[in-house]
VOMARGU-931728 format. One record per residue (C-alpha): residue in three letters; x, y, z. Coordinates in Angstrom, 1 decimal. Example, Ala and Ser with C-alpha at 12.3 -4.5 7.8 and 13.67 -1.06 7.14 Angstrom:
# residues 2
<r = ala, east = 12.3, north = -4.5, up = 7.8>
<r = ser, east = 13.7, north = -1.1, up = 7.1>
# end
This chain:
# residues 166
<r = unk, east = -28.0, north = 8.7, up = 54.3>
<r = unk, east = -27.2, north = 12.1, up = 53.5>
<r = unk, east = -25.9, north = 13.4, up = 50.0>
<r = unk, east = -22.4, north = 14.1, up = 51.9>
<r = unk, east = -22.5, north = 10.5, up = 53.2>
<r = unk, east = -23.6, north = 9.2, up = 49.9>
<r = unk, east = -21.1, north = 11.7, up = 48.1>
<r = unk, east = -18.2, north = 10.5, up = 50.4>
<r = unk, east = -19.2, north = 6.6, up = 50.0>
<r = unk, east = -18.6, north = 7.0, up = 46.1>
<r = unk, east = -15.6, north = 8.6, up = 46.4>
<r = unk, east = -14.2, north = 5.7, up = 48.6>
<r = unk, east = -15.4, north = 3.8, up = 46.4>
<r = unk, east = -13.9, north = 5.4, up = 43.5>
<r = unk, east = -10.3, north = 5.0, up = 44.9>
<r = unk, east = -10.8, north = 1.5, up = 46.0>
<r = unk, east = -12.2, north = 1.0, up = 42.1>
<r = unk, east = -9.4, north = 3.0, up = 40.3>
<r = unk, east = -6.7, north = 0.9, up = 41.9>
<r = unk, east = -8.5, north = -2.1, up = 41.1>
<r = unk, east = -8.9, north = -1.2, up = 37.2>
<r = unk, east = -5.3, north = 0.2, up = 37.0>
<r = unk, east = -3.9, north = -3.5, up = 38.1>
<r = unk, east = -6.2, north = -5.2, up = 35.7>
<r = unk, east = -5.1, north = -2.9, up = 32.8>
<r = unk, east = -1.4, north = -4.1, up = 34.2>
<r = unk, east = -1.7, north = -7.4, up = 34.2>
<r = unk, east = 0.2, north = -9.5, up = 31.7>
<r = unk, east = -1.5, north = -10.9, up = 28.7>
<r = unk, east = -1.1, north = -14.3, up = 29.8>
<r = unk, east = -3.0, north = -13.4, up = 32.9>
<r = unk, east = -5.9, north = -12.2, up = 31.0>
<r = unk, east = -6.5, north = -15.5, up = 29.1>
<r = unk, east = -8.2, north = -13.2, up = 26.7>
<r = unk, east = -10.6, north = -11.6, up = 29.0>
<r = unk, east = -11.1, north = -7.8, up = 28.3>
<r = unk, east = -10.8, north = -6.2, up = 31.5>
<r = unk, east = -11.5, north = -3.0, up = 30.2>
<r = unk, east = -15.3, north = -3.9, up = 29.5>
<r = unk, east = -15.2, north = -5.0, up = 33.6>
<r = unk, east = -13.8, north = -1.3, up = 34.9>
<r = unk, east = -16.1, north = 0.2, up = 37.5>
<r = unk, east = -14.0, north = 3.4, up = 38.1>
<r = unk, east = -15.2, north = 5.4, up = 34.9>
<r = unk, east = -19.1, north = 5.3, up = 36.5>
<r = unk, east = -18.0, north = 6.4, up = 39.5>
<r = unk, east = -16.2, north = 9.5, up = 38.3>
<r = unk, east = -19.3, north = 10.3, up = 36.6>
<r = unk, east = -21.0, north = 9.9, up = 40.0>
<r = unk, east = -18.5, north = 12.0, up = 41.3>
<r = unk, east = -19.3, north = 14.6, up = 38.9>
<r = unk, east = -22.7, north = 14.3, up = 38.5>
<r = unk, east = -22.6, north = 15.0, up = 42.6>
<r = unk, east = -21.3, north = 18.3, up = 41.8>
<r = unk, east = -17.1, north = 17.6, up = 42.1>
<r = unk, east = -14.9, north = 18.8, up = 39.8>
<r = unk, east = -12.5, north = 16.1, up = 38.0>
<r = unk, east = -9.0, north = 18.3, up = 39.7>
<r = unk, east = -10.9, north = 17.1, up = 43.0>
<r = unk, east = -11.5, north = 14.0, up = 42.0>
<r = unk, east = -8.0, north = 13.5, up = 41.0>
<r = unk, east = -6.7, north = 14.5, up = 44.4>
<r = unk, east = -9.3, north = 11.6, up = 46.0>
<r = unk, east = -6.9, north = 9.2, up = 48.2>
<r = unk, east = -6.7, north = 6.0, up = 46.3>
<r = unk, east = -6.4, north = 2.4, up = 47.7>
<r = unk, east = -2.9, north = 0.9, up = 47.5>
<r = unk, east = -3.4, north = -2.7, up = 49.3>
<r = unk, east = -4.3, north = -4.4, up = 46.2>
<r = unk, east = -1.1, north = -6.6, up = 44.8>
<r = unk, east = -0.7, north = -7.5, up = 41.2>
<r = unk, east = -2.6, north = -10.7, up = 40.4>
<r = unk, east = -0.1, north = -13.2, up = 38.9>
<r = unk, east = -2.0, north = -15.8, up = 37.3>
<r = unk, east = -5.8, north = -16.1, up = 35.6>
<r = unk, east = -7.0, north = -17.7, up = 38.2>
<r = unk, east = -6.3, north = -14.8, up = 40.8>
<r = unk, east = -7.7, north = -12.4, up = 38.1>
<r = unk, east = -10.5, north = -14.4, up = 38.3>
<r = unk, east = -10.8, north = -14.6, up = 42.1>
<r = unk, east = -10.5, north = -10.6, up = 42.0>
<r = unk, east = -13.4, north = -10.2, up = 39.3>
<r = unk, east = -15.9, north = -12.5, up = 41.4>
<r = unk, east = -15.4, north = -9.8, up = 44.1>
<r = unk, east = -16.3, north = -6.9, up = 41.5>
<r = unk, east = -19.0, north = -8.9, up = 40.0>
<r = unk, east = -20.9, north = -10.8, up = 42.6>
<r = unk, east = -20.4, north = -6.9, up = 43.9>
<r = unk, east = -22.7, north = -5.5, up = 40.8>
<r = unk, east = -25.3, north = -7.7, up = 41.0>
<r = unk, east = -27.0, north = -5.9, up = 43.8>
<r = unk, east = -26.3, north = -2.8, up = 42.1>
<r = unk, east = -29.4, north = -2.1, up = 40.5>
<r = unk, east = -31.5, north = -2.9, up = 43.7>
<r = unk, east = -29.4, north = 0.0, up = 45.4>
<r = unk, east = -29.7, north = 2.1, up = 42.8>
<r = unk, east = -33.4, north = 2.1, up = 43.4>
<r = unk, east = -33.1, north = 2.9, up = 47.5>
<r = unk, east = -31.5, north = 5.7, up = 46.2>
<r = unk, east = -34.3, north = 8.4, up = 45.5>
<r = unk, east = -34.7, north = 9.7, up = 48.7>
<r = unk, east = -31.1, north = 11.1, up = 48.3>
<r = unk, east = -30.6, north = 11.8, up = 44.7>
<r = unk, east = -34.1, north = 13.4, up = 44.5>
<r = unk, east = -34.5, north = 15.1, up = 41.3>
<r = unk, east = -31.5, north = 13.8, up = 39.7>
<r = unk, east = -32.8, north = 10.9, up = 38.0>
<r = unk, east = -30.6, north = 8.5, up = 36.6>
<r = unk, east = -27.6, north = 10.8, up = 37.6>
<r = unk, east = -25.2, north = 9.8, up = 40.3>
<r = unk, east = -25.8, north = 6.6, up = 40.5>
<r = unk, east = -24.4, north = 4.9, up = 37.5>
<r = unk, east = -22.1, north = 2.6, up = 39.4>
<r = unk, east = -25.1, north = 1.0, up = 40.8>
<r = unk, east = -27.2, north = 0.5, up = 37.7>
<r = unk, east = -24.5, north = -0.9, up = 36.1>
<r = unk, east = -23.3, north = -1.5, up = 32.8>
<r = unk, east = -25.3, north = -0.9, up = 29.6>
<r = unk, east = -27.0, north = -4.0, up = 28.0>
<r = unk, east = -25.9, north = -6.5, up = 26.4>
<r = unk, east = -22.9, north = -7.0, up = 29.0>
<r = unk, east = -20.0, north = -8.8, up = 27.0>
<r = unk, east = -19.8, north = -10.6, up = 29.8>
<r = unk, east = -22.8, north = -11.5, up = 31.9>
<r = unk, east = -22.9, north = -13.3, up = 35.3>
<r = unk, east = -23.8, north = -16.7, up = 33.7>
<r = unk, east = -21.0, north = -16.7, up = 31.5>
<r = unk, east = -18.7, north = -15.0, up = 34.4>
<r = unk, east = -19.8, north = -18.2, up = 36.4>
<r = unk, east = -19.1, north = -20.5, up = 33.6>
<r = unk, east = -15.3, north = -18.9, up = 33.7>
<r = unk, east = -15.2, north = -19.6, up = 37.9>
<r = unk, east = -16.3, north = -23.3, up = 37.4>
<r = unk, east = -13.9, north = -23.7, up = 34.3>
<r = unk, east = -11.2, north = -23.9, up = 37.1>
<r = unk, east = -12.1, north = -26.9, up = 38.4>
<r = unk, east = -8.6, north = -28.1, up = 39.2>
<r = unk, east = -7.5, north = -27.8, up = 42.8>
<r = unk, east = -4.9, north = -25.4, up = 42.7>
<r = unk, east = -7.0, north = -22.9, up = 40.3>
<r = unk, east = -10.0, north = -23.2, up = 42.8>
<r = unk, east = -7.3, north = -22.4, up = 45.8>
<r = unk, east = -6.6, north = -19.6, up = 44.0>
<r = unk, east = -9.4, north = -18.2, up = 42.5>
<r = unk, east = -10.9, north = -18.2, up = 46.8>
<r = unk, east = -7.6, north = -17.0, up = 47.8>
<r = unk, east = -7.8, north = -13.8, up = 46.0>
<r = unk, east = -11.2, north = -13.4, up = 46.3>
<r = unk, east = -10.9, north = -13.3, up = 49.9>
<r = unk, east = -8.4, north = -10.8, up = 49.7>
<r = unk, east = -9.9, north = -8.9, up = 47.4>
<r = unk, east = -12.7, north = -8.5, up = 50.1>
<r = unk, east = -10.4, north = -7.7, up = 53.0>
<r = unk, east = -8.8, north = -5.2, up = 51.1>
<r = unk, east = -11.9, north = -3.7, up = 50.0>
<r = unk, east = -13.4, north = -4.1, up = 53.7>
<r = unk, east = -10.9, north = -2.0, up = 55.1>
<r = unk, east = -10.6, north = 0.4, up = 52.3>
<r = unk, east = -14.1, north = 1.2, up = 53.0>
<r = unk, east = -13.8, north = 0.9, up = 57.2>
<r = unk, east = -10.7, north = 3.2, up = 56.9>
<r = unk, east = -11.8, north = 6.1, up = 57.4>
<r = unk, east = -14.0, north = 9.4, up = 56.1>
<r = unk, east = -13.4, north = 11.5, up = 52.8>
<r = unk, east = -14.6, north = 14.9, up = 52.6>
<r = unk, east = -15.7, north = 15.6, up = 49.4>
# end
């Protein structure tokens, strides 16, 4: 991969992430159930990417930005949505790594999305799990899969649709 590949990948992945943190900062406190979706945002590492790969924030801003993603309506949707961004993390550091050949020189910079937040996560993947298997009832289960699956289609075909010059 090229630096203008890799360059363009995290700014498709920066509008597929902004819209996805702007609906979690939207949704209704008795969606949240008390989660802090805040501490789960994505989109603030990859602006840093973004400008750490040399773009300028007025570019940034005029980045197109994903608008297939509906409002989740119920805790157990936001949940099915945050499996998709979390299950999606884990591999993050692991990528961050096969990164060197094209962020040579640039250490840590660039690739912050992929490292991941900083330790202690509020939130880490056991506990996260420990939410999912909370919903144990059929209808939060149907749910919880049904907007994880969507989730993944809509990021899919964010991703598929198309290049960004950057």
């Amino acid at each position: 991969m090229s630096l203008a590949e890799y360059r363009a990948l995290v700014a498709r992945l920066y509008g597929f992430h902004w819209a996805l943190d702007r609906g979690l900062r939207k949704a209704p406190p008795q969606v949240l159930g008390g989660l802090n979706t805040g501490e789960r945002e994505r989109s603030p590492a990859l602006r840093a990417d973004l400008r750490a790969l040399g773009l300028a924030d007025a570019e940034i801003d005029r980045l197109p930005l994903c608008d297939a993603l509906s409002p989740v309506r119920s805790y157990a949707a936001l949940l099915g949505r945050l499996y998709v961004v979390e299950g999606a993390a884990l591999g993050g550091r692991v990528l961050a790594a096969k990164l060197d050949g094209v962020l040579e020189g640039r250490g840590v910079e660039g690739r912050a999305f992929f490292l991941g937040r900083a330790s202690p996560d509020p939130l880490p993947w056991p506990a996260f799990c420990d939410l999912l298997e909370a919903q144990g009832a059929p209808a939060g289960i149907a749910a919880m899969t049904k907007s994880a699956e969507t989730t993944f289609r809509a990021m899919a075909r964010w991703l598929a649709g198309g290049e960004t010059h950057v």
